[in-house]
N, C-alpha and C positions, 0 to 999 in steps of 0.2 A: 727757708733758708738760703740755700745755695745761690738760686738763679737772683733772688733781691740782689745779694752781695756782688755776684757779677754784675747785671745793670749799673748797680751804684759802681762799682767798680770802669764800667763803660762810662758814667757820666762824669767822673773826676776826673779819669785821662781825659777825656775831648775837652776841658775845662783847663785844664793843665795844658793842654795843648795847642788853645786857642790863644790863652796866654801868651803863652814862648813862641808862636808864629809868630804874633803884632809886635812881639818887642826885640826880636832878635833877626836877621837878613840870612839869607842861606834856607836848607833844606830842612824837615826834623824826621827824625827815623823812632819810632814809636814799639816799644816793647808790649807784646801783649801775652796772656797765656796760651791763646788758641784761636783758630781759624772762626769759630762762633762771638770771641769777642772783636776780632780783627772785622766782623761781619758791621754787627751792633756800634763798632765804634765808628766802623765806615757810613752807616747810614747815619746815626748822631750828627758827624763832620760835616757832612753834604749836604744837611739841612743850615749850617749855618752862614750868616751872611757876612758874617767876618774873615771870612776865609776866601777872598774876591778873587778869582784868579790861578787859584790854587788848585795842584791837580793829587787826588788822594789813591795811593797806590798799594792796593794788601799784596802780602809776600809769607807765603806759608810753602811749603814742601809739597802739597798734592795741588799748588798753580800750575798752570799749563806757561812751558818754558817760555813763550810771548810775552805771558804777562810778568813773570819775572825780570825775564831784563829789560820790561817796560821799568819796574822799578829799581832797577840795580843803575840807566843810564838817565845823563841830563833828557827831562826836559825837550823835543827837539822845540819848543816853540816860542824855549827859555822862560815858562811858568815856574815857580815854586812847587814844590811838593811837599806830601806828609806820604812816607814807607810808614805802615801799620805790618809790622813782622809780629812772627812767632822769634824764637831761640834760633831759629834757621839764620839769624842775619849776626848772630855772636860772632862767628869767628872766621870762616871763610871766605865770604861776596862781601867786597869793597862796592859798598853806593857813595857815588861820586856826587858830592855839594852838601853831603850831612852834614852841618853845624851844629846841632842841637839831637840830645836822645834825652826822651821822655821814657824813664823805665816804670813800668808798673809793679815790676819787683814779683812776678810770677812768673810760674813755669808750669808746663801739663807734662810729667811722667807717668811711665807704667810704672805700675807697683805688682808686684807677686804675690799673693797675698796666700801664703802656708795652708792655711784653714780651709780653705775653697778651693784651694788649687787652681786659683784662677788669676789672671794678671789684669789692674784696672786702671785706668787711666785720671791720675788724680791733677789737682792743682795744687802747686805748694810753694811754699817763699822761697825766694831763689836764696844761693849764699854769696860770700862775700867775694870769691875767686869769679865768678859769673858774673856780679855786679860790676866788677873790676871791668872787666870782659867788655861787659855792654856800654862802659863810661868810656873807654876806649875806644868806639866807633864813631865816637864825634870828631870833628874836624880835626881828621887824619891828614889833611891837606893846606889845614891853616887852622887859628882858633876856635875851639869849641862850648858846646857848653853841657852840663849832662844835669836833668832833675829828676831826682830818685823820688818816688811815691809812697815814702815811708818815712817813719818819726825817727826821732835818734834813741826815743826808747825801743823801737823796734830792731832797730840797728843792733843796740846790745845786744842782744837776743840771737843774731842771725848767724846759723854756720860759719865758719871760716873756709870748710870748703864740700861742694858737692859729694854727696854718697856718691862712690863708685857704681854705677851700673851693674858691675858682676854681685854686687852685692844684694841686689833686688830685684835682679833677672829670673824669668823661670826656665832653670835651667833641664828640665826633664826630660824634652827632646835630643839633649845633647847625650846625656847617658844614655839614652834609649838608644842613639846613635852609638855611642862607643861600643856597647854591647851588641850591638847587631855586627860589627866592624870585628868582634872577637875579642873587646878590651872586656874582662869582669872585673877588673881594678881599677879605678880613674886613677889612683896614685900610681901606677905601674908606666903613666905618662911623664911623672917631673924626672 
Protein backbone atom coordinates (compact mmCIF):
# COMPACT_ATOMS: atom_id res chain seq x y z
CA UNK A 1 0.00 0.00 0.00
CA UNK A 2 1.12 3.15 1.35
CA UNK A 3 4.76 3.51 -0.01
CA UNK A 4 3.39 2.30 -3.96
CA UNK A 5 0.92 5.22 -3.57
CA UNK A 6 3.63 7.67 -2.50
CA UNK A 7 6.32 6.60 -5.30
CA UNK A 8 3.51 6.92 -7.86
CA UNK A 9 2.64 9.88 -6.09
CA UNK A 10 6.67 11.00 -6.60
CA UNK A 11 6.36 10.12 -10.19
CA UNK A 12 3.33 12.14 -11.35
CA UNK A 13 4.57 15.38 -9.62
CA UNK A 14 7.99 15.12 -11.38
CA UNK A 15 5.78 14.42 -14.57
CA UNK A 16 3.58 17.23 -13.96
CA UNK A 17 6.44 19.12 -13.36
CA UNK A 18 8.59 18.44 -16.03
CA UNK A 19 5.82 19.55 -18.04
CA UNK A 20 5.06 23.06 -16.58
CA UNK A 21 9.08 23.76 -16.63
CA UNK A 22 9.25 23.45 -20.74
CA UNK A 23 6.14 25.17 -21.22
CA UNK A 24 6.08 28.03 -18.79
CA UNK A 25 9.35 30.85 -18.10
CA UNK A 26 10.05 31.71 -14.37
CA UNK A 27 10.60 29.44 -11.24
CA UNK A 28 7.98 26.40 -10.03
CA UNK A 29 7.52 25.86 -6.34
CA UNK A 30 6.42 22.27 -5.76
CA UNK A 31 3.91 21.21 -2.89
CA UNK A 32 4.71 17.90 -1.49
CA UNK A 33 3.66 15.96 1.83
CA UNK A 34 6.96 15.51 3.32
CA UNK A 35 10.52 15.73 3.54
CA UNK A 36 10.76 11.67 2.27
CA UNK A 37 8.84 12.78 -0.79
CA UNK A 38 10.58 16.23 -1.17
CA UNK A 39 13.73 13.51 -1.01
CA UNK A 40 12.23 10.92 -3.83
CA UNK A 41 11.08 13.59 -6.05
CA UNK A 42 14.38 15.38 -5.79
CA UNK A 43 16.30 12.37 -6.89
CA UNK A 44 13.44 11.53 -9.85
CA UNK A 45 14.14 15.44 -11.13
CA UNK A 46 17.94 15.10 -11.14
CA UNK A 47 17.92 12.39 -13.19
CA UNK A 48 16.22 14.15 -15.86
CA UNK A 49 17.61 15.55 -18.89
CA UNK A 50 14.86 17.87 -19.63
CA UNK A 51 15.51 19.90 -16.95
CA UNK A 52 19.11 21.52 -18.45
CA UNK A 53 20.12 24.12 -16.28
CA UNK A 54 17.90 23.95 -13.67
CA UNK A 55 18.82 24.08 -10.17
CA UNK A 56 16.40 21.80 -7.62
CA UNK A 57 15.88 23.24 -4.18
CA UNK A 58 14.09 21.04 -1.13
CA UNK A 59 12.55 23.49 1.66
CA UNK A 60 11.20 21.58 4.72
CA UNK A 61 11.48 23.00 8.37
CA UNK A 62 14.43 20.70 9.79
CA UNK A 63 16.69 22.35 6.47
CA UNK A 64 19.64 23.98 7.84
CA UNK A 65 18.86 27.91 7.37
CA UNK A 66 21.74 27.92 4.32
CA UNK A 67 19.80 25.88 2.59
CA UNK A 68 16.62 27.51 2.85
CA UNK A 69 17.34 30.85 1.70
CA UNK A 70 19.30 29.01 -0.95
CA UNK A 71 15.74 28.47 -1.92
CA UNK A 72 13.70 31.36 -0.78
CA UNK A 73 16.47 33.63 -3.08
CA UNK A 74 17.05 34.18 -7.04
CA UNK A 75 19.43 32.05 -8.54
CA UNK A 76 22.76 34.03 -8.03
CA UNK A 77 23.82 32.56 -11.51
CA UNK A 78 20.30 33.37 -12.84
CA UNK A 79 19.48 29.44 -13.51
CA UNK A 80 15.89 28.41 -13.10
CA UNK A 81 14.79 26.53 -10.27
CA UNK A 82 12.27 23.87 -8.89
CA UNK A 83 11.41 24.78 -4.61
CA UNK A 84 10.19 21.03 -3.61
CA UNK A 85 8.38 22.42 -0.07
CA UNK A 86 6.45 20.90 2.53
CA UNK A 87 3.25 23.25 3.78
CA UNK A 88 6.32 25.32 5.34
CA UNK A 89 6.24 27.53 2.04
CA UNK A 90 2.07 28.20 2.33
CA UNK A 91 1.98 31.19 3.90
CA UNK A 92 5.09 33.01 5.31
CA UNK A 93 8.53 32.98 3.10
CA UNK A 94 8.04 34.78 -0.11
CA UNK A 95 10.32 32.86 -2.98
CA UNK A 96 11.07 35.29 -5.40
CA UNK A 97 10.51 34.16 -9.38
CA UNK A 98 7.61 31.57 -8.60
CA UNK A 99 5.49 31.43 -11.66
CA UNK A 100 4.15 28.33 -11.49
CA UNK A 101 2.84 25.91 -8.21
CA UNK A 102 2.57 22.47 -8.85
CA UNK A 103 0.37 21.18 -5.74
CA UNK A 104 0.04 17.63 -4.89
CA UNK A 105 -2.82 18.27 -2.83
CA UNK A 106 -1.30 16.70 0.49
CA UNK A 107 -0.34 17.36 3.81
CA UNK A 108 1.57 15.23 6.69
CA UNK A 109 -0.39 15.97 10.31
CA UNK A 110 -0.27 14.66 13.63
CA UNK A 111 -3.19 13.07 14.50
CA UNK A 112 -4.18 12.05 18.37
CA UNK A 113 -5.34 9.20 18.21
CA UNK A 114 -7.94 8.65 21.67
CA UNK A 115 -7.48 4.72 21.67
CA UNK A 116 -3.54 4.72 21.98
CA UNK A 117 -3.05 7.67 23.28
CA UNK A 118 -0.70 8.25 20.95
CA UNK A 119 -0.29 11.06 18.42
CA UNK A 120 0.72 9.85 14.56
CA UNK A 121 1.85 11.57 11.77
CA UNK A 122 -0.48 10.99 8.90
CA UNK A 123 -0.94 12.22 5.15
CA UNK A 124 -4.24 13.59 4.12
CA UNK A 125 -5.90 15.70 1.28
CA UNK A 126 -5.35 19.14 1.95
CA UNK A 127 -8.75 21.49 1.92
CA UNK A 128 -9.96 24.04 0.02
CA UNK A 129 -8.82 27.33 2.30
CA UNK A 130 -5.05 25.63 1.89
CA UNK A 131 -5.34 24.98 -1.60
CA UNK A 132 -6.44 28.58 -1.87
CA UNK A 133 -3.34 29.26 0.13
CA UNK A 134 -0.90 27.47 -2.13
CA UNK A 135 -2.50 28.83 -5.65
CA UNK A 136 -1.72 32.05 -4.24
CA UNK A 137 2.08 31.66 -4.03
CA UNK A 138 2.48 31.85 -7.74
CA UNK A 139 3.49 34.94 -9.26
CA UNK A 140 3.07 37.17 -6.50
CA UNK A 141 5.11 39.60 -8.47
CA UNK A 142 3.62 39.14 -11.93
CA UNK A 143 1.44 36.31 -13.63
CA UNK A 144 1.17 33.00 -12.50
CA UNK A 145 0.11 29.76 -12.95
CA UNK A 146 -1.01 26.97 -10.32
CA UNK A 147 -1.79 22.99 -11.32
CA UNK A 148 -3.64 21.14 -8.71
CA UNK A 149 -3.10 17.10 -8.71
CA UNK A 150 -6.48 16.40 -8.39
CA UNK A 151 -9.85 15.49 -10.45
CA UNK A 152 -12.87 17.80 -10.03
CA UNK A 153 -14.51 14.72 -8.65
CA UNK A 154 -12.10 14.97 -6.06
CA UNK A 155 -12.53 18.47 -5.59
CA UNK A 156 -16.35 17.83 -4.76
CA UNK A 157 -15.21 15.90 -2.17
CA UNK A 158 -12.59 18.20 -0.43
CA UNK A 159 -13.17 20.22 2.93
CA UNK A 160 -13.97 23.76 2.67
CA UNK A 161 -11.61 24.16 5.49
CA UNK A 162 -8.81 22.62 7.65
CA UNK A 163 -9.59 20.81 11.03
CA UNK A 164 -8.49 23.15 13.64
CA UNK A 165 -5.49 21.71 15.22
CA UNK A 166 -6.87 22.07 18.85
CA UNK A 167 -9.23 19.81 17.77
CA UNK A 168 -6.69 16.87 17.20
CA UNK A 169 -3.98 17.81 19.42
CA UNK A 170 -2.95 15.73 22.41
CA UNK A 171 -3.76 17.82 24.68
CA UNK A 172 -2.81 15.85 28.13
CA UNK A 173 0.37 17.44 28.80
CA UNK A 174 -1.43 20.74 29.02
CA UNK A 175 -3.81 19.58 31.90
CA UNK A 176 -1.21 17.71 33.55
CA UNK A 177 0.34 21.17 33.52
CA UNK A 178 -2.61 23.03 34.63
CA UNK A 179 -2.85 20.74 37.55
CA UNK A 180 0.42 20.75 38.68
CA UNK A 181 0.04 24.81 38.43
CA UNK A 182 -2.97 24.43 41.06
CA UNK A 183 -5.84 24.63 38.19
CA UNK A 184 -8.30 21.17 39.03
CA UNK A 185 -10.69 22.91 36.64
CA UNK A 186 -9.66 23.92 33.00
CA UNK A 187 -13.06 25.67 32.97
CA UNK A 188 -12.26 27.78 36.00
CA UNK A 189 -9.78 29.30 32.99
CA UNK A 190 -12.62 31.02 30.42
Amino acid sequence: GGDTELSSLAEMVCKQVTEVYEKHEGDVLVFLPGEGDIHKCTALLSQSSRLKGCKLHPLFGMLPMNKQMAALMPDREGNRKIVLATSIAETSLTIEGITVVVDSGFVKTQRFDPKSGLSRLETIQISNDVADQRTGRAGRLTSGHCYRMWSKATQSRIKEHRTPEILEADLSSLVLDLYLWGTKNPNELI
